[in-house]
LOBA-559259 format. One record per residue: x, y, z of N, C-alpha, C in turn. Coordinates in steps of 0.2 Angstrom, whole numbers, plus 5000, padded with zeros to 4 digits. Last residue first. Layout:
! residues N
XYZXYZXYZ ...
This chain:
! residues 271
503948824887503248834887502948844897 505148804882505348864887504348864889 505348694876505548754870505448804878 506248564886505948594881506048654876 506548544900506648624898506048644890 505748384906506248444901506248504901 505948294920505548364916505948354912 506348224932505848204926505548224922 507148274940506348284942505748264936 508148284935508248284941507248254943 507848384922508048314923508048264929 508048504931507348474928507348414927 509148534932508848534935508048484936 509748534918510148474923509548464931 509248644912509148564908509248514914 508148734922508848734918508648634915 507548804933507248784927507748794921 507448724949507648794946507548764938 506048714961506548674956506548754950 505248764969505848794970506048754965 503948684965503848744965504548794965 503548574971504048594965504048644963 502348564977502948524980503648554976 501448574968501548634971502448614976 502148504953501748524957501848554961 502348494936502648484944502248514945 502348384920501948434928502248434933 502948394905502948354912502848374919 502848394887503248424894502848374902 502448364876503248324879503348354885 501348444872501648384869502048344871 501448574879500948524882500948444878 503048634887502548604882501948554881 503848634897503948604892503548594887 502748604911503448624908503548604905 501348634920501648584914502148624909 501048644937501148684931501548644924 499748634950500448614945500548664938 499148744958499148664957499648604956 498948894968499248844961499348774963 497048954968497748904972498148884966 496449104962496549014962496949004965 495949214963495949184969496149094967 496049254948495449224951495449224959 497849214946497149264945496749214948 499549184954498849154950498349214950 500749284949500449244954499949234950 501549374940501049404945500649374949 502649324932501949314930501349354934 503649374942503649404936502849394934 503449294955503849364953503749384948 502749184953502649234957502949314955 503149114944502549134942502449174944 504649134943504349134936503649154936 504949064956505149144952504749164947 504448954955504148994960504249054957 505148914946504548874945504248934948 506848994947506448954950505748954946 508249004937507649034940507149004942 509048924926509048934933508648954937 509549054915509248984916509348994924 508749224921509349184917509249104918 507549284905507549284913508349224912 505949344898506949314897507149314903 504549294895505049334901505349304899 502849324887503649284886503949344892 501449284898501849314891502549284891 500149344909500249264905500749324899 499749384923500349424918500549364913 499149294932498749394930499249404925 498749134926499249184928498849254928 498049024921497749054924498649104930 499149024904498549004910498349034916 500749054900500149044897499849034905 502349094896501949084904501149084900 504049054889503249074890502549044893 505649114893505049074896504149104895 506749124884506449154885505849114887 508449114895508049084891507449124891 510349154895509549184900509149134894 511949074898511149104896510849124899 512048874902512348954904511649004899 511848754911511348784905511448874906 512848724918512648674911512148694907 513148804927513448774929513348724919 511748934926511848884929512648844926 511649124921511349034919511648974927 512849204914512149194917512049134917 514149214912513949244918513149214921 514249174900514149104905514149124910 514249294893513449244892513649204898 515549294895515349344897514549304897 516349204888516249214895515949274896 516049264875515849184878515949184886 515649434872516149354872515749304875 514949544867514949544870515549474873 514749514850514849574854515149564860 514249374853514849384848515049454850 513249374860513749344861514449344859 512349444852512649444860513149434860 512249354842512349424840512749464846 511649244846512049254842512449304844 510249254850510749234856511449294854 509649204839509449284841509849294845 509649064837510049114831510049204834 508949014847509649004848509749044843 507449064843507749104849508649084849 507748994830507449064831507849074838 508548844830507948894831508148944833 509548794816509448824822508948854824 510248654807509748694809509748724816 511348664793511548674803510748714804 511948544783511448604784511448594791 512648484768512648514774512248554777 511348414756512248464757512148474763 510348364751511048324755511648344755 509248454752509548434745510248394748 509748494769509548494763509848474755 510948354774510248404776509948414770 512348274780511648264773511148304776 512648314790513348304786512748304779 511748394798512648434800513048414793 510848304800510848374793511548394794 511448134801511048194804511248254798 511147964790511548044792511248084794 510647914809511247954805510847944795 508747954805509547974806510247924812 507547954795508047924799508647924800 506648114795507148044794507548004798 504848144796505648154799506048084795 503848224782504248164790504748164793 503048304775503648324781503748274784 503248284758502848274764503348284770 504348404749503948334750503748324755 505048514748504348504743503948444744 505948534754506148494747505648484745 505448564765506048614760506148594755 504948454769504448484770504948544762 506248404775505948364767505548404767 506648504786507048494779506648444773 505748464793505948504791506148514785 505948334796505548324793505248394790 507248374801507248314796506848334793 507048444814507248464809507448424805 505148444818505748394820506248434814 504048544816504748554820505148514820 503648464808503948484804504348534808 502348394816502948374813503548424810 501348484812501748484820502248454818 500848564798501048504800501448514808 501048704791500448674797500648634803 501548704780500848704780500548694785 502948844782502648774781501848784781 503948954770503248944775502848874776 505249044769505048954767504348954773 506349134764505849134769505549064767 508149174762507449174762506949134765 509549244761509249234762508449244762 511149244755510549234750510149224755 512849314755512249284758511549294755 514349324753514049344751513249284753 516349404756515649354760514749374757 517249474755517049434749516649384751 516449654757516949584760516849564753 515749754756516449764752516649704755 514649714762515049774767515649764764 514449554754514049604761514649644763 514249504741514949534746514749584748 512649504738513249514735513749544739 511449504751511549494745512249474745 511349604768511349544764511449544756 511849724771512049674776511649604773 511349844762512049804762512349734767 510249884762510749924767511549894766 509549814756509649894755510249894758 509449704765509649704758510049784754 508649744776509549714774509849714769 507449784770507949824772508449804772 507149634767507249674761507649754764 507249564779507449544774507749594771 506049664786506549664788507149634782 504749634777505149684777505949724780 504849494781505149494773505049554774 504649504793505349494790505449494785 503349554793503849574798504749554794 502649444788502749504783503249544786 502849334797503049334790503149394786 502249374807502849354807503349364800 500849374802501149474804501949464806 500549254799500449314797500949374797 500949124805501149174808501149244801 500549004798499949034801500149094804 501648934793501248964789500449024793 503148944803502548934803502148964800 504748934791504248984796503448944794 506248944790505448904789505148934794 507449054781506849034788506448984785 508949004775508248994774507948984782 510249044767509949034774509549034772 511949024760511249034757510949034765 513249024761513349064756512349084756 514048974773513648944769513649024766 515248934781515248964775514848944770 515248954797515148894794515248884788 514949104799515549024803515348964800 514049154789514949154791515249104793 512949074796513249084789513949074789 513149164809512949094809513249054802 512849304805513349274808513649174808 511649284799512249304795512849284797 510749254810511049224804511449234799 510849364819511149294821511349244814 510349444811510949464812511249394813 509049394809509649414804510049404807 508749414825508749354822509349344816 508749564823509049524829509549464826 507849604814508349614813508949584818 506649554822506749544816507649534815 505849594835506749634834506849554830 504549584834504849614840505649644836 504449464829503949504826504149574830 505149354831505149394825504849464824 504849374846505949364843505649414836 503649334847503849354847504549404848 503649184841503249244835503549324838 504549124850504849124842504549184839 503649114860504049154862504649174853 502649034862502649074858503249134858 501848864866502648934862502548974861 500748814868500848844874501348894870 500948674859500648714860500848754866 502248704846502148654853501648704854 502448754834502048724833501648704841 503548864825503348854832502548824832 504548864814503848804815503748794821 505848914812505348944814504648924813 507248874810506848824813506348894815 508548924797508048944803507648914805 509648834792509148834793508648864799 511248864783510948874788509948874787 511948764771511648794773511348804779 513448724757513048714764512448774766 514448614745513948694746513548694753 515948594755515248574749515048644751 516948534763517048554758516548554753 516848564782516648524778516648554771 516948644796517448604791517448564785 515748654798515848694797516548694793 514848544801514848554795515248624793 515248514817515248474810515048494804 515248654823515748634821515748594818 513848694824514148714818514748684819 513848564835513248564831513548624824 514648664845514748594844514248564836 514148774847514448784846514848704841 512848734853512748744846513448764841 512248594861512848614861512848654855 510548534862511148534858511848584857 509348574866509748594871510348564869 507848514860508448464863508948504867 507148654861507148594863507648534867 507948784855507048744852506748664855 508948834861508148834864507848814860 510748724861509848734856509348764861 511748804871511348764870510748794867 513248904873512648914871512148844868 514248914880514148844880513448834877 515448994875514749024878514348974881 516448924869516748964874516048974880 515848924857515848814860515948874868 515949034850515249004852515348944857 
């Protein structure tokens, strides 16, 4: 994973190979946390991972598990994602069947408990602290960290949260290797990301596409350019909560972490 230089998509852009390496040497009970509290407004590229190829995600968290040797996974999931939520708990429960989750998955001696966790709402409770309290049944605030969840997370045992799109990457990755993902992307933001195009576009939706690809690219080439006969103006990257407008002047800046930075932006969750 550290080989692919797969960075968090749920925002920060945290190194993930780096991030399971602190709790993955560590001697306690531990867990993986699915971050599926797509709250930012504009996101939506999470409902679609789930509700699209369910079994994907799994995978990534089984996988994820393994390296780290948790034995338990929980999604959190956005309470208003209805048809999110039932999609997986039928996804879930095929795995189950089939042997790819419960008691020494596939005759190994690796055994994995996953389940679904549905928040109430709160925007907050994408930060993954306030996550995790929300998991322990208490108000979602965030904490104050140090300790980060890597070393006290859940119930204060180890815990590696991951969002939905970086857990889906997984699966790739491991099939396919670490140099092999770093074919795509930019120089510090390797990958494809899923970028979701909302507003006066003809083609508003989620595109994978590799880091890197132009403001231009995104609306022209794939989105189908503005509707109405509008002129484009600016466009707000990152989410309508933390993201940052460029304008037509920026229009070629390429849509990686290093790039954006440059220009005062974030990548964000990919809004």
């Amino acid at each position: 994973m550290k080989k692919s230089e797969l960075r968090g998509r749920g925002g920060a852009g945290f190194p993930t190979g780096l991030k399971w390496s602190f709790t993955a040497s560590l001697k306690s009970e531990k867990f993986i946390i699915c971050n599926a509290d797509e709250g930012e407004p504009g996101t939506f590229k999470d409902r679609i991972i789930m509700e699209g190829d369910p079994h994907k995600l799994i995978e990534g968290i089984i996988i994820a598990s393994y390296a780290i040797d948790a034995n338990t996974a929980f999604i959190y999931i956005r309470g208003e994602y209805y048809n999110s939520i039932k999609t997986l708990e039928n996804a879930i429960e095929n795995a189950r069947k089939k042997g790819y989750l419960g008691e020494k998955i596939l005759g190994t001696g690796f055994s994995l408990d996953l389940k679904i966790k549905t928040g109430a709402g709160s925007y907050v409770c994408g930060d993954e602290t306030a996550l995790i309290e929300s998991s322990e049944g208490k108000r979602g605030n965030p904490r104050i960290k140090p300790p980060f969840p890597g070393i006290s997370g859940l119930w204060n045992k180890p815990s590696v949260v991951n969002n939905v799109e970086t857990l889906s990457n997984i699966p790739s990755i491991v099939l396919n290797g670490g140099i092999w993902y770093k074919k795509f992307g930019t120089k510090n933001s390797s990958g494809t990301k899923i970028f979701a195009v909302s507003g006066l576009v003809k083609k508003p939706g989620c595109y994978e596409l590799p880091m890197g690809v132009t403001l231009r690219e995104l609306i022209y080439d794939h989105a189908g350019g503005m509707k109405l006969n509008k002129k484009f103006k600016a466009a707000l990257i990152g989410g309508s909560a933390a993201g940052a407008f460029l304008g037509k002047d920026k229009l070629d800046v390429k849509m990686s972490y290093e790039d954006l930075a440059e220009h005062n932006g974030v990548l964000g969750s990919g809004a």
